[in-house]
C-alpha positions, 0 to 999 in steps of 0.5 A, a space after each residue: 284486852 290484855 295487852 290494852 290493859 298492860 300498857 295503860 298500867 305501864 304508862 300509868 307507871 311512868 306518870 307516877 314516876 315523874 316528879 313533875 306530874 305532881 306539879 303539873 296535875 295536882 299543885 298548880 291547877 290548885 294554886 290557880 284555882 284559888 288565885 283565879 277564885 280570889 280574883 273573880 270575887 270569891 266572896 259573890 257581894 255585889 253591894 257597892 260600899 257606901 259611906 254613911 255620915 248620917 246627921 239626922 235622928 229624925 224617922 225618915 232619916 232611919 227610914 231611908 238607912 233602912 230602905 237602902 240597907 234592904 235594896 241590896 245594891 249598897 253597904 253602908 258603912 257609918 262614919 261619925 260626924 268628925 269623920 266627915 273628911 275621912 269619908 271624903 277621902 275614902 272616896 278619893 283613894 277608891 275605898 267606897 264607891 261614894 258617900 252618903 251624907 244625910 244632913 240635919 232638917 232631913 227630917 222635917 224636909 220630908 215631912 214638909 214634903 219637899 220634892 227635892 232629895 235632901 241627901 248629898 252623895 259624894 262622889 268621883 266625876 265620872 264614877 260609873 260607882 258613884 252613878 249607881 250610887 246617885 240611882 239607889 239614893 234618889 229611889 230610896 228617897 223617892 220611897 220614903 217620901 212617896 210612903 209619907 205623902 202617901 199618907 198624909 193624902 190620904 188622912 187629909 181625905 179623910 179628914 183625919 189628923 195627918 200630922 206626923 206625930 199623930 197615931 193616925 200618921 204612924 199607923 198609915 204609915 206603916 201601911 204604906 211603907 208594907 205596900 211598898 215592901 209588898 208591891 203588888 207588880 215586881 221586877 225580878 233581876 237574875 244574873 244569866 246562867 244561874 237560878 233565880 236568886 243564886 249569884 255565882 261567886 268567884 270560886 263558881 267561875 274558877 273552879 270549872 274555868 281552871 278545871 278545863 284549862 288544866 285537863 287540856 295541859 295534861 294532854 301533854 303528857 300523853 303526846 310527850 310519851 308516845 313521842 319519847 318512844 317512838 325516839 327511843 325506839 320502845 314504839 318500833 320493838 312493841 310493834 313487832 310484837 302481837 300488839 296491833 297499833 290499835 290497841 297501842 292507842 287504846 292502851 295510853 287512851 285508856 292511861 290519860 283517860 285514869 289520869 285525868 279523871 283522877 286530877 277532876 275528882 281531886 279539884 272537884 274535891 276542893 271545890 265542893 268540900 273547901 271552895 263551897 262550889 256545888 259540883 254535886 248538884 247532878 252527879 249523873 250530869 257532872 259524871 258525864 261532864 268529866 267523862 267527855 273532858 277525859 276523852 277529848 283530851 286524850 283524844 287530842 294529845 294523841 293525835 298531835 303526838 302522831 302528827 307532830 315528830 319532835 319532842 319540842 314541837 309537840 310540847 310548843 303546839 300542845 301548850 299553844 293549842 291548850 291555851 288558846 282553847 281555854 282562853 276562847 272556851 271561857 275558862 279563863 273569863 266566862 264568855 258572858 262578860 264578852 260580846 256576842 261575836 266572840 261568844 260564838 266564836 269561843 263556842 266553836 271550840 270544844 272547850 266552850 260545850 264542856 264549861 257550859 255543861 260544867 257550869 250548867 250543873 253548878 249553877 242551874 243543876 242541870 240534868 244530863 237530858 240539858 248538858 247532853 247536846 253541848 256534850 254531843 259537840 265535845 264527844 265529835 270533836 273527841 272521836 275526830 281526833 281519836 280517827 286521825 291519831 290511829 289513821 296517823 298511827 297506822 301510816 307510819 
């Protein structure tokens, strides 16, 4: 246990003494956490900005303002009536999704129970934008003049004055538009992977996708320096000693092992307490996460060390193979976004198992009873490739 315990402080030395191991462990999974957080959206709004040209005072005019403004799916953003060519080539250069323009009579079009929708939408042909745009109008339209004619049916049933202006209107009006708010049948629509009204935001996604992506390019590290001792002939003179290879393993096992979980406790820092991502939803879960990404990329970087013999191979395959297992694992883009044959392939790498785990717990809270099977996956492939570095280790 000695001699294990001396040779990870020994590499733990050398880590420290390189200049770039800061670069590479701490400042560039920074940057990239950011810049991908910001990329994603960092902000979680998923309303399509709208602009508003409103020339109408009347009730229903305020009332369809309202309905959308509560529906979720658009940001209205007012512009005045000499603005009407500004919202037109807002529209054009992209900076709203389209324009709403509510034309003076909608009003008394409303209340004269016209069936057509009286607004205008301004949009691009062909704008996937401009089409959610057309659907949240004409069910916001659909809802106010549903709750007027609701109404004034009712009234002229009970002989009662279905006038708009009249007590009797407002007042039924009023219940309408509540048992509109209050449907008695609702549809409930919640993003994959996350709570019942939780949006995952950009940094959600950044954050663990860049966390995996950096701790699989520290593997580097481990397999670069048994590859410079075995050149400079360190790894011979040790092996006359006492010390078996086993524990030659154990030790630089244990070393990346200290290094990594130090580079996830510095960027699961940044993201709870700077990016907002709520990493500490499980702690028991979110332990046994960063735990199962240590070992398999250790695990990994030793085992390319030992079958790879020159410096530059082992760095070529380490930065290829790294790469190539964040980017099908989802850390680069949440495999939900992808179809279903490339989801499943992404999940034949151990990268996918430990996103999900990672992201199980920020986004649902999930426990260690939920994120231990996928674990299970990352922890065989972990000890398979911990076996063929001490088999490869003892041949040679």
């Amino acid at each position: 246990m000695r001699a294990i315990l001396a040779l990870t402080g020994k590499d733990l030395l050398q880590t420290g003494r390189d200049r770039l191991a800061a670069l590479f462990t701490f400042i560039l999974p920074i940057l990239f956490t950011v810049f991908f957080g910001f990329l994603f959206g960092s902000s979680g709004s998923d309303r399509l900005p709208v602009a508003l040209l409103n020339l109408d005072d009347g009730a229903p005019a305020q009332s369809l303002i309202t309905t959308l403004e509560r529906g979720g799916m658009v940001e209205l953003r007012p512009y005045s009536a000499v603005q009407r060519l500004g919202l037109e080539e807002a529209v054009q250069k992209d900076n709203v999704a389209a324009g709403l323009i509510i034309p003076q009579g909608f009003g008394s079009a409303s209340d004269a129970n016209v069936p057509s929708a009286p607004a205008i939408v301004v949009g691009k042909m062909g704008s996937s934008g401009s089409q959610s745009v057309m659907q949240s109008v004409r069910s916001a339209v659909d809802r106010v003049l549903g709750a007027r004619a609701a109404t004034a049916a009712a009234l002229a049933a009970l002989d009662l004055d279905s006038s708009p202006g009249s007590a009797e209107f407002q007042g039924g009006l009023a219940v309408s538009e509540a048992a509109y708010e209050h449907p008695t049948v609702t549809v409930i629509a919640e993003d994959a992977g996350t709570e019942a009204g939780r949006t995952p935001r950009g940094f959600d996604l950044s954050s663990p996708g860049m966390l995996v992506n950096w701790i699989l390019f520290s593997l580097l590290t481990a397999a670069v320096a048994l590859v410079q001792e075995r050149k400079t002939g360190a790894l011979r003179r040790l092996l006359t000693t006492r010390v078996r290879g086993i524990q030659i393993i154990a030790g630089k096992t244990g070393a990346m092992l200290c290094i990594t979980l130090t580079q996830q406790v510095v960027l699961i820092g940044l993201g709870q307490f700077v990016l907002g991502v709520d990493y500490l939803r499980n702690p028991p879960a979110l332990l046994l996460a960063m735990f199962s990404l240590s070992l398999l990329a250790a695990s990994l970087g030793l085992m390319l060390a030992t079958i790879l013999r020159s410096e530059q191979a082992v760095i070529s395959a380490t930065v290829i193979i790294s790469m190539v297992l964040a980017a099908m694992g989802g850390a680069w883009f949440p495999l939900e976004i992808t179809g279903s044959t490339f989801a499943a392939i992404g999940h034949v790498t151990p990268a996918a198992w430990v996103l999900d785990a990672f992201r199980g717990v920020i986004l649902q809270g999930q426990g260690v009873l939920q994120v231990l099977p996928g674990l299970a996956v990352v922890w065989g492939y972990a000890l398979l490739f911990f076996a063929v570095a001490v088999w490869r280790f003892r041949f040679e």
